[in-house]
VMD Tcl script that builds the backbone (N, CA, C; Angstrom):
set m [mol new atoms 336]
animate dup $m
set s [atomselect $m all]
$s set {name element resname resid chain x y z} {
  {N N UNK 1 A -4.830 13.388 1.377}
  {CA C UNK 1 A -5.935 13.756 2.217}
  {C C UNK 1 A -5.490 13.782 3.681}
  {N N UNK 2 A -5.968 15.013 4.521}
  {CA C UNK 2 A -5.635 14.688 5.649}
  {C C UNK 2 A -5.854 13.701 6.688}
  {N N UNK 3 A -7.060 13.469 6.555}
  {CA C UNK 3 A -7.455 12.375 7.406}
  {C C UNK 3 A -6.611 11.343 7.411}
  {N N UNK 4 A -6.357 11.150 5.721}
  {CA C UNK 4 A -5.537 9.831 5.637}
  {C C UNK 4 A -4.466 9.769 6.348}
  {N N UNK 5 A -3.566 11.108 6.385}
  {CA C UNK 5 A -2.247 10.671 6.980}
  {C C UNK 5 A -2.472 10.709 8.484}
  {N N UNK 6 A -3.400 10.952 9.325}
  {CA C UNK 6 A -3.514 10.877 10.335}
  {C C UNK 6 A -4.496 9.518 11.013}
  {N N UNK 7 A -5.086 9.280 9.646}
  {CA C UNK 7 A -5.832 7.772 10.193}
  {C C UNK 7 A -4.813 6.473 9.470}
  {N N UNK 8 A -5.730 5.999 8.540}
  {CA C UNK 8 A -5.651 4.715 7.890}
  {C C UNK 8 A -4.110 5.026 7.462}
  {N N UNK 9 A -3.186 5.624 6.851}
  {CA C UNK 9 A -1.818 5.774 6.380}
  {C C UNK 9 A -0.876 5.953 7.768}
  {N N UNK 10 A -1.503 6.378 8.593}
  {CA C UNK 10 A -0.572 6.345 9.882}
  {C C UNK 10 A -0.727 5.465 10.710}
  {N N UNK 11 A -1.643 4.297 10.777}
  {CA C UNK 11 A -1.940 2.921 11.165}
  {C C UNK 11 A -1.165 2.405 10.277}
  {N N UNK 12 A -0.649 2.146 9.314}
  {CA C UNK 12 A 0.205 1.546 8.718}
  {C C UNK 12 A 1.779 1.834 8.954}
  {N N UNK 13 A 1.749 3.110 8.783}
  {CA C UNK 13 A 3.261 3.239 9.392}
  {C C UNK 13 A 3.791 2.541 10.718}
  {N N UNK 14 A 2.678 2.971 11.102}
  {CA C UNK 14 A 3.066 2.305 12.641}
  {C C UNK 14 A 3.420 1.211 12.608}
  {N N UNK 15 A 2.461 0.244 11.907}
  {CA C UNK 15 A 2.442 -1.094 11.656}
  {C C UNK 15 A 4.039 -1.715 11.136}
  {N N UNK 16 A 3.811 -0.795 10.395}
  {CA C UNK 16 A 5.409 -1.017 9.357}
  {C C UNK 16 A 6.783 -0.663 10.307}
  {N N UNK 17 A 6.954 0.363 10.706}
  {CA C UNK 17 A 8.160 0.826 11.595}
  {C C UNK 17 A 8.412 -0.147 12.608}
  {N N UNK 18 A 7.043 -0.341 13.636}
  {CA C UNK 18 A 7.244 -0.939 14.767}
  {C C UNK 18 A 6.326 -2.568 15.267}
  {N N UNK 19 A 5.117 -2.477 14.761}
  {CA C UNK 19 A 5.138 -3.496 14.837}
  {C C UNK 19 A 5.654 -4.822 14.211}
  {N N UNK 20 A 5.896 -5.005 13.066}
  {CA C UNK 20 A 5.839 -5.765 12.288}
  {C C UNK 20 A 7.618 -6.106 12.044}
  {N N UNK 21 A 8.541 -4.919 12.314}
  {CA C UNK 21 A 9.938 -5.360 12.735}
  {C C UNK 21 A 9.888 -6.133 13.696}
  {N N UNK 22 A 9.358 -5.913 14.907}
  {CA C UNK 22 A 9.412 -6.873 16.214}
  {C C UNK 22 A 9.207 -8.154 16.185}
  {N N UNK 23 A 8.067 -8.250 15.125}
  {CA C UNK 23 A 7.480 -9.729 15.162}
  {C C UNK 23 A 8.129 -10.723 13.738}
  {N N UNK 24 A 8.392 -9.859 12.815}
  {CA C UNK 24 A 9.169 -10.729 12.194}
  {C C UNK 24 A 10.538 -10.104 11.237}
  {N N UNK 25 A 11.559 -9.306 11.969}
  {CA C UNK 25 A 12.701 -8.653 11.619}
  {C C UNK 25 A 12.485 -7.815 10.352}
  {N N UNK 26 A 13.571 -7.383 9.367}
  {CA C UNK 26 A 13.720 -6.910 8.653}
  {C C UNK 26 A 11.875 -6.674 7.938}
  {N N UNK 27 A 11.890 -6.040 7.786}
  {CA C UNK 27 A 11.126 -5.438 6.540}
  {C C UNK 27 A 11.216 -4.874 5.411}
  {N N UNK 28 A 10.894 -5.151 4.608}
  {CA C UNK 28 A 11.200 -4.788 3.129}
  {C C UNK 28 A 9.940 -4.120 2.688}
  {N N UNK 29 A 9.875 -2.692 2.222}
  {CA C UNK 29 A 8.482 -1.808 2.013}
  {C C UNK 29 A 8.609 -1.028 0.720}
  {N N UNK 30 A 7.859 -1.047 -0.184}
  {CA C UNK 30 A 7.924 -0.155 -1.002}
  {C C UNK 30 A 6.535 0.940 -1.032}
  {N N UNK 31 A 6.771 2.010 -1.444}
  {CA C UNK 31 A 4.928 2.968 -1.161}
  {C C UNK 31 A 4.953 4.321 -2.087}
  {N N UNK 32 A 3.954 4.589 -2.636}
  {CA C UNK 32 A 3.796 5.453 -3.431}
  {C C UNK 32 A 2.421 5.703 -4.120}
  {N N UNK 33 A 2.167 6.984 -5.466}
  {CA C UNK 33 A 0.977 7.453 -5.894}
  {C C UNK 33 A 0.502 6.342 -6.819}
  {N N UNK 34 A -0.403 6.166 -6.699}
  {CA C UNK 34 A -1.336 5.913 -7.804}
  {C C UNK 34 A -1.829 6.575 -8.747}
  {N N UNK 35 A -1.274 7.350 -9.898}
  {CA C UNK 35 A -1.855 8.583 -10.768}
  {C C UNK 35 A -2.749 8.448 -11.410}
  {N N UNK 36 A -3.864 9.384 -11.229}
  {CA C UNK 36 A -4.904 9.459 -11.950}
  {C C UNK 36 A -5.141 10.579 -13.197}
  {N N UNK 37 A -6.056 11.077 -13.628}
  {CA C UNK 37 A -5.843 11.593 -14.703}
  {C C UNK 37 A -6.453 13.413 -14.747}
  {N N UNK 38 A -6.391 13.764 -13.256}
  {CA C UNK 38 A -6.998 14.911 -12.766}
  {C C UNK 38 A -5.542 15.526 -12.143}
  {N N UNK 39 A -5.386 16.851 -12.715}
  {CA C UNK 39 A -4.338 17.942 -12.239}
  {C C UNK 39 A -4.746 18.939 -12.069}
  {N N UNK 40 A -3.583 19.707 -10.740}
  {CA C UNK 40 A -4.253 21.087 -10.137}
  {C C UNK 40 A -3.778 22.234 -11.208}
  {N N UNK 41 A -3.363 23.249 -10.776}
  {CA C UNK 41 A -3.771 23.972 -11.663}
  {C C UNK 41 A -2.435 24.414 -12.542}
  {N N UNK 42 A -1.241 23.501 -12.064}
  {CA C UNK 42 A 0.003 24.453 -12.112}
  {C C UNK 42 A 0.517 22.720 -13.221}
  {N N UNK 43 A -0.213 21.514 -13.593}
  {CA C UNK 43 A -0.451 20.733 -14.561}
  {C C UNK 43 A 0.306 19.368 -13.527}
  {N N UNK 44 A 0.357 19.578 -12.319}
  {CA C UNK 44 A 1.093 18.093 -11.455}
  {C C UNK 44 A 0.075 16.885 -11.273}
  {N N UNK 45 A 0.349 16.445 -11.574}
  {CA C UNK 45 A -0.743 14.903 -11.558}
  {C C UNK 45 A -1.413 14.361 -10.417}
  {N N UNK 46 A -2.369 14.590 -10.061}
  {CA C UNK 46 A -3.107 14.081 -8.548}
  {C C UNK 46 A -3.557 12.581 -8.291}
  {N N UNK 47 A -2.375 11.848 -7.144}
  {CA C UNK 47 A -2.652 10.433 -7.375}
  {C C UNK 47 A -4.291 10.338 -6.602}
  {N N UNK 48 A -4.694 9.177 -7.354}
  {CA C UNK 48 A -6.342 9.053 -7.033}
  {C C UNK 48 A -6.244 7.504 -6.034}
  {N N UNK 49 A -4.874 7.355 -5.442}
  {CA C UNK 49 A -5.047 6.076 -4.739}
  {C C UNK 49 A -2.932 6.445 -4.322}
  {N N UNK 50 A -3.219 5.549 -2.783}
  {CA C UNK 50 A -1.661 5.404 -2.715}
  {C C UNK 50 A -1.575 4.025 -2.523}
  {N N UNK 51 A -0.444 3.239 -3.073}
  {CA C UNK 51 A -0.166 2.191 -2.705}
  {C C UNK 51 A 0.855 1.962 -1.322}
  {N N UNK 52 A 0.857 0.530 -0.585}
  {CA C UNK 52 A 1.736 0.191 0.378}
  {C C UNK 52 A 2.100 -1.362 0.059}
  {N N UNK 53 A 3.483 -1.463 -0.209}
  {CA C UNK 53 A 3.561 -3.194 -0.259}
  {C C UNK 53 A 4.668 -3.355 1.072}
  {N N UNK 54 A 4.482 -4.589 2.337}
  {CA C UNK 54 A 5.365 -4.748 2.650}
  {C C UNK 54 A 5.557 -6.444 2.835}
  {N N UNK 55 A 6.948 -6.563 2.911}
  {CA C UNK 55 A 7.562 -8.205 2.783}
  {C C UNK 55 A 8.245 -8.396 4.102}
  {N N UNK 56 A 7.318 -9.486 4.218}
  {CA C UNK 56 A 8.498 -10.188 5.222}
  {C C UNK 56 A 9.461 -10.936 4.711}
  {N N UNK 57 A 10.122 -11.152 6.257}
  {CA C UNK 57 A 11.896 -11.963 5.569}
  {C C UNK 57 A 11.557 -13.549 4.898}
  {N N UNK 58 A 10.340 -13.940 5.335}
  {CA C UNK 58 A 10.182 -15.076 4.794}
  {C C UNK 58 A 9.126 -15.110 3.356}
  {N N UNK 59 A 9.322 -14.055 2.554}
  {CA C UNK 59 A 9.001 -13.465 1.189}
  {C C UNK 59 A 7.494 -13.402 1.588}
  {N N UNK 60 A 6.990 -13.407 2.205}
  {CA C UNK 60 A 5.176 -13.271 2.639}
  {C C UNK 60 A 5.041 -11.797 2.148}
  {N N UNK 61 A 4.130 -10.944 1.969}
  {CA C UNK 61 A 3.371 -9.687 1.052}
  {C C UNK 61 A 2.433 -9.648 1.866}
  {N N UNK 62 A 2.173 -8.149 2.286}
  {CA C UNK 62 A 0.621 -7.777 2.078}
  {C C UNK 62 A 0.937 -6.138 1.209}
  {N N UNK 63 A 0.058 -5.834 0.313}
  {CA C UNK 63 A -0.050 -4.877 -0.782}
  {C C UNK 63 A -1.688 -4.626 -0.420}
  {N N UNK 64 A -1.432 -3.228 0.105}
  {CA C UNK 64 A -2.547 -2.372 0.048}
  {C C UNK 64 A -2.812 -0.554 -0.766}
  {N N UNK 65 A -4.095 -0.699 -1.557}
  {CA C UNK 65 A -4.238 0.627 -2.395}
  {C C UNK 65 A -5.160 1.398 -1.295}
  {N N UNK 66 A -5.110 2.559 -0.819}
  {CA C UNK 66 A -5.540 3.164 -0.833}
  {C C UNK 66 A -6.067 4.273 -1.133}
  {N N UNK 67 A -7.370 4.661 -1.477}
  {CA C UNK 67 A -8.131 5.167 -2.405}
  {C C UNK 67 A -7.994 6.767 -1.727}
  {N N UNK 68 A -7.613 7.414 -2.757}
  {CA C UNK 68 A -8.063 9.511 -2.374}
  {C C UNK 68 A -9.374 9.617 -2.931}
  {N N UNK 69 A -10.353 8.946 -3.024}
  {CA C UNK 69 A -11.443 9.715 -3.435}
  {C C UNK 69 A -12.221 10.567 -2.693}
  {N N UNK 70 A -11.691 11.145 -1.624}
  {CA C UNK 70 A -12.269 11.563 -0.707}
  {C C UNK 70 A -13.023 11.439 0.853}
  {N N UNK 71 A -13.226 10.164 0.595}
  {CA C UNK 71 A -14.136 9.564 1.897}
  {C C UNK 71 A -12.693 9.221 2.600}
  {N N UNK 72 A -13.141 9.219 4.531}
  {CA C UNK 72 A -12.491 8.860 5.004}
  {C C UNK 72 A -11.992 7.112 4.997}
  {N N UNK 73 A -11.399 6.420 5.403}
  {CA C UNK 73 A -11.314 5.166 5.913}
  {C C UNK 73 A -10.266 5.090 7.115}
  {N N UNK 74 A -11.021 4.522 7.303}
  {CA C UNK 74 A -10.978 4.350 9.251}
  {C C UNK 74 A -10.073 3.058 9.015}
  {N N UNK 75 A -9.359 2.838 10.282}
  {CA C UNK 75 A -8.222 1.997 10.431}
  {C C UNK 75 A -8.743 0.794 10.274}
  {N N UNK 76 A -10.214 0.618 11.322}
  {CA C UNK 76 A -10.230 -1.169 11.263}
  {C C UNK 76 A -10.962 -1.396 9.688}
  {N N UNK 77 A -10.566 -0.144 8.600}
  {CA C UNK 77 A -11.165 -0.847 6.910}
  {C C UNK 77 A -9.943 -1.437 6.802}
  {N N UNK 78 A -8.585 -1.130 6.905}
  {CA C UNK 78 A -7.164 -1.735 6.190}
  {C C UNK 78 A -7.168 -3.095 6.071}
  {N N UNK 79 A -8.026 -4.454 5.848}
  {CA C UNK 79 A -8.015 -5.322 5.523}
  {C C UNK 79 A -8.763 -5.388 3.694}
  {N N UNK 80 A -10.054 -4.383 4.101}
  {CA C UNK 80 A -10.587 -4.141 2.836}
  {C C UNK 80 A -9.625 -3.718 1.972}
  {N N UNK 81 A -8.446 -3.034 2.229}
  {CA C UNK 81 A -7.964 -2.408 1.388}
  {C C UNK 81 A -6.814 -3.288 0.735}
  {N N UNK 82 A -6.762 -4.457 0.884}
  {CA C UNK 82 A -5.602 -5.711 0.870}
  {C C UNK 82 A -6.035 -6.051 -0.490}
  {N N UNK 83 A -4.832 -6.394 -1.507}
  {CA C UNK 83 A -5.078 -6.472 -2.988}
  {C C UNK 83 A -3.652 -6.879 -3.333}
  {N N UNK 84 A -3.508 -7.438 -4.767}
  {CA C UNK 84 A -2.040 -8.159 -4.915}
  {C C UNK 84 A -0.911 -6.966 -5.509}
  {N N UNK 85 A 0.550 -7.832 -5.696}
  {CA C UNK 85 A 1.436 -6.778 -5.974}
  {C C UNK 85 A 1.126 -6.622 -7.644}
  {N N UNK 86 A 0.798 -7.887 -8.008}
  {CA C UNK 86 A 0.205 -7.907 -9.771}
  {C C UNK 86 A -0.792 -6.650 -10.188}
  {N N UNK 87 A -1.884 -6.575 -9.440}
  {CA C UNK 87 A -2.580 -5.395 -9.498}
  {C C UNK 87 A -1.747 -3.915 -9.117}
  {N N UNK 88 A -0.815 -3.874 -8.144}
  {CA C UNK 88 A -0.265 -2.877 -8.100}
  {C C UNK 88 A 0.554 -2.285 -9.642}
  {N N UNK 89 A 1.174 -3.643 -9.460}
  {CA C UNK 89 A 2.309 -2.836 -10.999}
  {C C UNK 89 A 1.577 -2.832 -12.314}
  {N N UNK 90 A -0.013 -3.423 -12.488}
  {CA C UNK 90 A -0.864 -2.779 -13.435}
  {C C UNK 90 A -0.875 -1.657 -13.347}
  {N N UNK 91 A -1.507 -0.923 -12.249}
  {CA C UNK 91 A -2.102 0.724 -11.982}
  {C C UNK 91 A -1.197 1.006 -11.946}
  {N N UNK 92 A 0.143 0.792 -11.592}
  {CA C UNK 92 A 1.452 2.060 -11.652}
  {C C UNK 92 A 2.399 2.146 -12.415}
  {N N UNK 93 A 2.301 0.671 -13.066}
  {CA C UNK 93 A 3.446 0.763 -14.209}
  {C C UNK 93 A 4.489 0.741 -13.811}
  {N N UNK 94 A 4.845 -0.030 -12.493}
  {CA C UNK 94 A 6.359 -0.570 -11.730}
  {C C UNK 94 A 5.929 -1.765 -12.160}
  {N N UNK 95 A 7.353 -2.625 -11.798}
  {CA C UNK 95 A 7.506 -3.866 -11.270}
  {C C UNK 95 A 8.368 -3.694 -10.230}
  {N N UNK 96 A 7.868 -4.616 -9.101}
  {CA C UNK 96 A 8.617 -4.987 -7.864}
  {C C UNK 96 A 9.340 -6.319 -8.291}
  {N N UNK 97 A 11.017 -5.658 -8.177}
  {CA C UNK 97 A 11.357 -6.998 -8.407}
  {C C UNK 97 A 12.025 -7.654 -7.239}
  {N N UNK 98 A 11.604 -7.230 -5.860}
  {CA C UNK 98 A 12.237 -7.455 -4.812}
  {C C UNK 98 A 11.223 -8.868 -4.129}
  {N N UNK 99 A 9.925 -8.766 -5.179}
  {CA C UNK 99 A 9.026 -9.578 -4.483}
  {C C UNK 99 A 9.334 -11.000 -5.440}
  {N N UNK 100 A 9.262 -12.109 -4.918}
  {CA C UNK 100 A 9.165 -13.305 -6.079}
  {C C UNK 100 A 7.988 -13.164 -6.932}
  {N N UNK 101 A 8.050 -13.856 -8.148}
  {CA C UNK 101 A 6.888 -13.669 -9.070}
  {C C UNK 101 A 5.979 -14.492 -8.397}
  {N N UNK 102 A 6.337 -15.537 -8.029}
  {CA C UNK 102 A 4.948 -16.413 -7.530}
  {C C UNK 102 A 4.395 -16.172 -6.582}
  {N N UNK 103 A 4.644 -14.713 -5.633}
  {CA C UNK 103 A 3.588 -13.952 -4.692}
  {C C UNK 103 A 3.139 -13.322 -5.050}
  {N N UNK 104 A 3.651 -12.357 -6.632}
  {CA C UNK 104 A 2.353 -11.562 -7.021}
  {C C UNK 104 A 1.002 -11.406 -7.040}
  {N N UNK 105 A 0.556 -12.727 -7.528}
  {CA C UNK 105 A -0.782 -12.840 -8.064}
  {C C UNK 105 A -2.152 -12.819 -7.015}
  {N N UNK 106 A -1.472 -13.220 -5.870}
  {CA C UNK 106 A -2.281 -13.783 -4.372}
  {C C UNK 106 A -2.477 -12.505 -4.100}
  {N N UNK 107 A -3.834 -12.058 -3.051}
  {CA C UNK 107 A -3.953 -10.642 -2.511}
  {C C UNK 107 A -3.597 -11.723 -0.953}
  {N N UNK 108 A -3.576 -10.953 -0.319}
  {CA C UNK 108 A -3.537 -11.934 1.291}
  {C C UNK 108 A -4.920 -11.822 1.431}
  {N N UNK 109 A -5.601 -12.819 2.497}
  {CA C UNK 109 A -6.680 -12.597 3.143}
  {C C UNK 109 A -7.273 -11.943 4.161}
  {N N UNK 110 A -5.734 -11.593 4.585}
  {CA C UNK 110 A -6.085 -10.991 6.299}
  {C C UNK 110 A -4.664 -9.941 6.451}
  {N N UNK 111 A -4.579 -9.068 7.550}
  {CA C UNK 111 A -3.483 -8.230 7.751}
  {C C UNK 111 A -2.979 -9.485 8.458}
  {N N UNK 112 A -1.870 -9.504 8.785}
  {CA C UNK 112 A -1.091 -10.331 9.332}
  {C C UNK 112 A -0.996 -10.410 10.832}
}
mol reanalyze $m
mol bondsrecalc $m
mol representation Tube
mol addrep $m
């Protein structure tokens, strides 16, 4: 969606590239579709959500889905959108094995 990459998905980049190196080094990010079960016309799979996980150096997570259903979301929602890496590799059928298992399960409470 466009909006997205110009709102709520490009508040994150930002977040990711520049803020969040500064304040606590390296970053570790993984990001991608969420597939749903609706295709255009040529049979390619239209994700109905994108995911974002990123780690700090001191193994801390925040994992956010964001939803394509159409509606916009505005930057100051990206806390709403905070959910665990366990729920991620349900809906996508990864495992992150870069994250420890015992941060999966936690969503964070807050953006960092």
């Amino acid at each position: 969606m466009h909006w997205h990459n110009e709102g709520i998905w490009n508040t994150l980049e930002r977040i990711e590239a520049w803020d969040y190196p500064r304040r606590y080094g390296q970053i570790e990010t993984a990001c991608g579709p969420v597939l749903g079960v609706g295709f255009i016309r040529n049979k390619i799979p239209i994700p109905r959500a994108l995911y974002k996980i990123l780690k700090r150096p001191d193994g801390q997570c925040l994992a956010f889905i964001i939803a394509q259903d159409g509606r916009e979301i505005m930057a100051e929602e990206l806390p709403a959108q905070l959910t665990s890496v366990r729920d991620i590799e349900r809906k996508t059928g990864l495992r992150f094995e870069f994250i420890d298992e015992r941060r999966k399960d936690s969503a964070a409470s807050r953006v960092w």
